[in-house]
TORLUMRO-975790 format. One line per 3 residues: number of its first residue (from 1); for each residue x, y, z of N, C-alpha, C. Coordinates in Angstrom, 2 decimals, always signed. Layout:
# TORLUMRO-975790
NUM = X:Y:Z:X:Y:Z:X:Y:Z ~ ...
This chain:
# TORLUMRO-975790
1 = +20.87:-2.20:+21.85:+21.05:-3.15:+20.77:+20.29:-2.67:+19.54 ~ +21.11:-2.71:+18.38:+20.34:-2.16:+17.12:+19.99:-3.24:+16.32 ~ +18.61:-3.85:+15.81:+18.36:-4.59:+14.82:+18.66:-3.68:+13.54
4 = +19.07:-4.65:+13.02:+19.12:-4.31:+11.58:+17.69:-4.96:+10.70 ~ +16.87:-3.62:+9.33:+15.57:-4.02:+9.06:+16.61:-4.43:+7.71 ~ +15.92:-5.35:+7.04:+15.99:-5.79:+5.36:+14.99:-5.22:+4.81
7 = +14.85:-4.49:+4.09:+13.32:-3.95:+2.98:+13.44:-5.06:+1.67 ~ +12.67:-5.41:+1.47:+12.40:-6.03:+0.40:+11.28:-4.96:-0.84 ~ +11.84:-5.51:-1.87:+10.97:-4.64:-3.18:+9.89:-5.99:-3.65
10 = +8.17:-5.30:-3.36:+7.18:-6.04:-3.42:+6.96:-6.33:-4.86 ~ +7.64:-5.55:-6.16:+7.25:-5.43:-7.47:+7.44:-6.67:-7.87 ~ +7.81:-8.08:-7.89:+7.81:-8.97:-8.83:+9.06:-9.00:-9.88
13 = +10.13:-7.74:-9.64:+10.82:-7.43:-10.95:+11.95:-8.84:-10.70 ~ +12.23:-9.84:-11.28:+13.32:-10.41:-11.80:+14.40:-10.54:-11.38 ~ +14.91:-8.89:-11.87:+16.36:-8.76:-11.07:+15.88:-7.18:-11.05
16 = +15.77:-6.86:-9.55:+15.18:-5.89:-8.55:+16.06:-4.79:-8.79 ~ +15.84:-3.65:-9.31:+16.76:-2.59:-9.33:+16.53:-1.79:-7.99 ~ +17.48:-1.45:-7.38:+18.05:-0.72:-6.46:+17.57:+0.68:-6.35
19 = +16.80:+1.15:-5.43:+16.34:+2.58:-5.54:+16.32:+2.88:-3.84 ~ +16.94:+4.32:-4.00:+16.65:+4.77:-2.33:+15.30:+4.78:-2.09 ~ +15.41:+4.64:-0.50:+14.20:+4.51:+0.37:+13.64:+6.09:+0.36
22 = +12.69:+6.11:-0.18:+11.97:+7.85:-0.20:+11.69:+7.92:+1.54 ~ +11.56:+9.00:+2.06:+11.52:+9.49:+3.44:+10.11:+9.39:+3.42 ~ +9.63:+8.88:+4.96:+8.24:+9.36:+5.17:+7.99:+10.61:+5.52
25 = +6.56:+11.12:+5.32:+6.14:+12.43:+5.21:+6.14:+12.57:+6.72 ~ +6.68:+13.96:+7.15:+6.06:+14.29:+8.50:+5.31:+13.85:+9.07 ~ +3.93:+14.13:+8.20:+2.40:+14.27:+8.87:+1.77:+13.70:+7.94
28 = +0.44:+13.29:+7.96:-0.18:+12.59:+6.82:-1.21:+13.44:+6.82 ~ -1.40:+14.68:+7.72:-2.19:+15.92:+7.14:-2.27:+16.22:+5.65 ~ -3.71:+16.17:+5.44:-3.96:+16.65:+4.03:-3.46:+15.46:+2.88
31 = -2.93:+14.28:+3.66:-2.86:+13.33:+2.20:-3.60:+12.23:+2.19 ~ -3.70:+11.64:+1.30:-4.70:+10.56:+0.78:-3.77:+9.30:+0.87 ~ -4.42:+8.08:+1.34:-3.40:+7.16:+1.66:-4.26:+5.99:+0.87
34 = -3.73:+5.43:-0.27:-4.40:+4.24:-0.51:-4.26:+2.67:-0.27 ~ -5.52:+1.94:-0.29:-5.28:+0.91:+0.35:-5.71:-0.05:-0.62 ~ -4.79:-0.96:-0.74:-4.84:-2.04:-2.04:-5.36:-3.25:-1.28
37 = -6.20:-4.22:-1.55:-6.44:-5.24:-1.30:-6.21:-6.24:-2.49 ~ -5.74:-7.08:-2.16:-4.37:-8.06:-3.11:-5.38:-9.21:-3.54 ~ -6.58:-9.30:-2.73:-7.79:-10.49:-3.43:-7.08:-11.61:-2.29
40 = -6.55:-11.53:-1.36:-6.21:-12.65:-0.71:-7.59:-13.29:+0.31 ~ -7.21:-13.88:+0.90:-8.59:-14.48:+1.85:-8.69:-13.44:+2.89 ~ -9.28:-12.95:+3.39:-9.77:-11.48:+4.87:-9.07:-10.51:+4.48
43 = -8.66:-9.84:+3.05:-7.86:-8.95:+3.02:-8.81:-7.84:+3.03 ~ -10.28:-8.28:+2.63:-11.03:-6.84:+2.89:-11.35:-6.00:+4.40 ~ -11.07:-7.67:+5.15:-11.86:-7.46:+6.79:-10.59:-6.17:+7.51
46 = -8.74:-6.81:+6.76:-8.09:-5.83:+6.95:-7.85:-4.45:+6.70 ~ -8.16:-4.46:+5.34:-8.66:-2.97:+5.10:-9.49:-2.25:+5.93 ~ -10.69:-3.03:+6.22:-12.03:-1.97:+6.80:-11.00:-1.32:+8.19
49 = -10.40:-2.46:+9.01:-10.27:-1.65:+10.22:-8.86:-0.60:+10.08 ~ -7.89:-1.12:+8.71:-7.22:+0.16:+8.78:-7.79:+1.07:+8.08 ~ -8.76:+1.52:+7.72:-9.45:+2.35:+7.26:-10.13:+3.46:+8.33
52 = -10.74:+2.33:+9.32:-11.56:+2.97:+10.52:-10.11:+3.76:+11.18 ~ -9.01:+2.69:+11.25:-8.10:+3.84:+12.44:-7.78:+4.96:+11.34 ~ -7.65:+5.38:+9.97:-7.49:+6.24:+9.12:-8.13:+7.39:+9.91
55 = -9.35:+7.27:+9.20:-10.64:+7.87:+9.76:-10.74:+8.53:+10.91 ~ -10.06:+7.89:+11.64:-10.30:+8.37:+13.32:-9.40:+9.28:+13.30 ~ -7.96:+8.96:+12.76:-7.20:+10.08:+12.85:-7.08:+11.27:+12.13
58 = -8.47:+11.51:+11.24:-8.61:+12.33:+10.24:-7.79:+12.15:+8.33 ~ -7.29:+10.89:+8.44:-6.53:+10.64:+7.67:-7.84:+10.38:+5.82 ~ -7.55:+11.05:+5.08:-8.55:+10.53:+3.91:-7.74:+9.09:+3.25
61 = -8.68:+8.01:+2.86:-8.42:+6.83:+2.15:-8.96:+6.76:+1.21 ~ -8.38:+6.28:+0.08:-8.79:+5.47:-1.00:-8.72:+3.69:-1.03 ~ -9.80:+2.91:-1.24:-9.65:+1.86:-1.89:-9.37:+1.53:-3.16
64 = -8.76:+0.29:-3.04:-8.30:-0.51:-4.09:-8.20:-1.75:-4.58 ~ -8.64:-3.08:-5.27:-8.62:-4.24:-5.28:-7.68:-4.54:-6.53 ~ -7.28:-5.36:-6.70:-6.37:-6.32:-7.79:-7.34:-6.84:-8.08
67 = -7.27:-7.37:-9.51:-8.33:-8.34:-10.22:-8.29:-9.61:-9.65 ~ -6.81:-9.60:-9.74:-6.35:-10.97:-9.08:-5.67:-11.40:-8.31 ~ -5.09:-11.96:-6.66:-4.52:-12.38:-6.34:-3.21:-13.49:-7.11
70 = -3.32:-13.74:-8.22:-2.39:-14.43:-8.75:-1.48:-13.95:-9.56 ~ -1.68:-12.87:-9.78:-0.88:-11.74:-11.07:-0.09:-10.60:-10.30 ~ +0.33:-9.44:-10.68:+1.43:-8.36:-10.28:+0.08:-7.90:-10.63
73 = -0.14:-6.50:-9.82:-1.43:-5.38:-9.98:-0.88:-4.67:-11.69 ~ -2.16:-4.43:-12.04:-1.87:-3.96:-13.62:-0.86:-2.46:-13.63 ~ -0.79:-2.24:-14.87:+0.36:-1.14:-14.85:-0.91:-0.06:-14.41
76 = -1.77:-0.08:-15.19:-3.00:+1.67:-15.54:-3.54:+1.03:-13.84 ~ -3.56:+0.60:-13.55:-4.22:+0.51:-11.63:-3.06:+1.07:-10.75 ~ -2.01:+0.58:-11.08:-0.45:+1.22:-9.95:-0.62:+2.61:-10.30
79 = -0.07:+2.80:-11.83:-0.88:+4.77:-12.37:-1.99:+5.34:-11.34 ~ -2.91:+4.88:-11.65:-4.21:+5.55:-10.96:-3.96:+5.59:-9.51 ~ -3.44:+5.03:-9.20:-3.23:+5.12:-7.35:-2.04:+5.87:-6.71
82 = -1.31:+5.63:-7.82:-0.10:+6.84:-7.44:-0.28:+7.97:-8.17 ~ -1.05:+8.55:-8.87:-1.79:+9.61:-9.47:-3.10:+10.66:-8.36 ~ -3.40:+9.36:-7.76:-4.98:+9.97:-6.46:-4.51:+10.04:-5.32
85 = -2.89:+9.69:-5.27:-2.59:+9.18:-3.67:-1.38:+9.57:-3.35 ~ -0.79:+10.06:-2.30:+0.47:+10.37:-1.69:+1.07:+9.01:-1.21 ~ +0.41:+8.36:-0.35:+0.95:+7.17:+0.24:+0.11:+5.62:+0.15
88 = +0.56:+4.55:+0.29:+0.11:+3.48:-0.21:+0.01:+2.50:+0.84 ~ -1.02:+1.46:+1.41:-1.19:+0.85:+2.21:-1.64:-0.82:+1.18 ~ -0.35:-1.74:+0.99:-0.99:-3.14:+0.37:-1.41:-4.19:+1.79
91 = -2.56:-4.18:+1.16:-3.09:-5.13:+2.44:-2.95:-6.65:+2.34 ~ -2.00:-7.23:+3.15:-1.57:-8.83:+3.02:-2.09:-9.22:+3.73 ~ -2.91:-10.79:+3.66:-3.57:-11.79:+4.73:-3.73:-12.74:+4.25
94 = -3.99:-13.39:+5.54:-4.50:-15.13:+5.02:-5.28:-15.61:+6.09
């Protein structure tokens, strides 16, 4: 039996433009994976431990926080993280 997944686009845009799904990387050898924390309630407690399994698997991380949980992350913060980072981890909780 095949489920079918829905992807949803996290950006906030309006009316969501349509873009292919980029492929995941082989291996996460040698890349930097960053991890956004959205300002929600335990979103840091989630980070730490995907950080630790990072870590374990030799994986390098970057952190990241939003000013605000109530806003879209700024434009020069999305820049900077897709500038330091190959891959992106947004950390959701409550």
């Amino acid at each position: 039996m095949t489920t079918a997944i829905k992807l949803r686009d996290p950006t906030a845009e309006s009316s969501p433009t349509r873009r292919a799904r980029r492929t995941p990387p082989a291996s996460l050898a040698g890349k930097s994976v960053a991890l956004m924390d959205i300002g929600k309630a335990r979103g840091a407690e989630f980070i730490d431990r995907l950080e630790q399994h990072f870590s374990k698997a030799g994986v390098a991380t970057r952190r990241y926080r939003k000013p605000t949980n109530t806003k879209v992350a700024p434009t020069d913060l999305l820049q900077r993280i897709a500038a330091e980072n190959q891959l992106a981890v947004i950390a959701l909780s409550d």
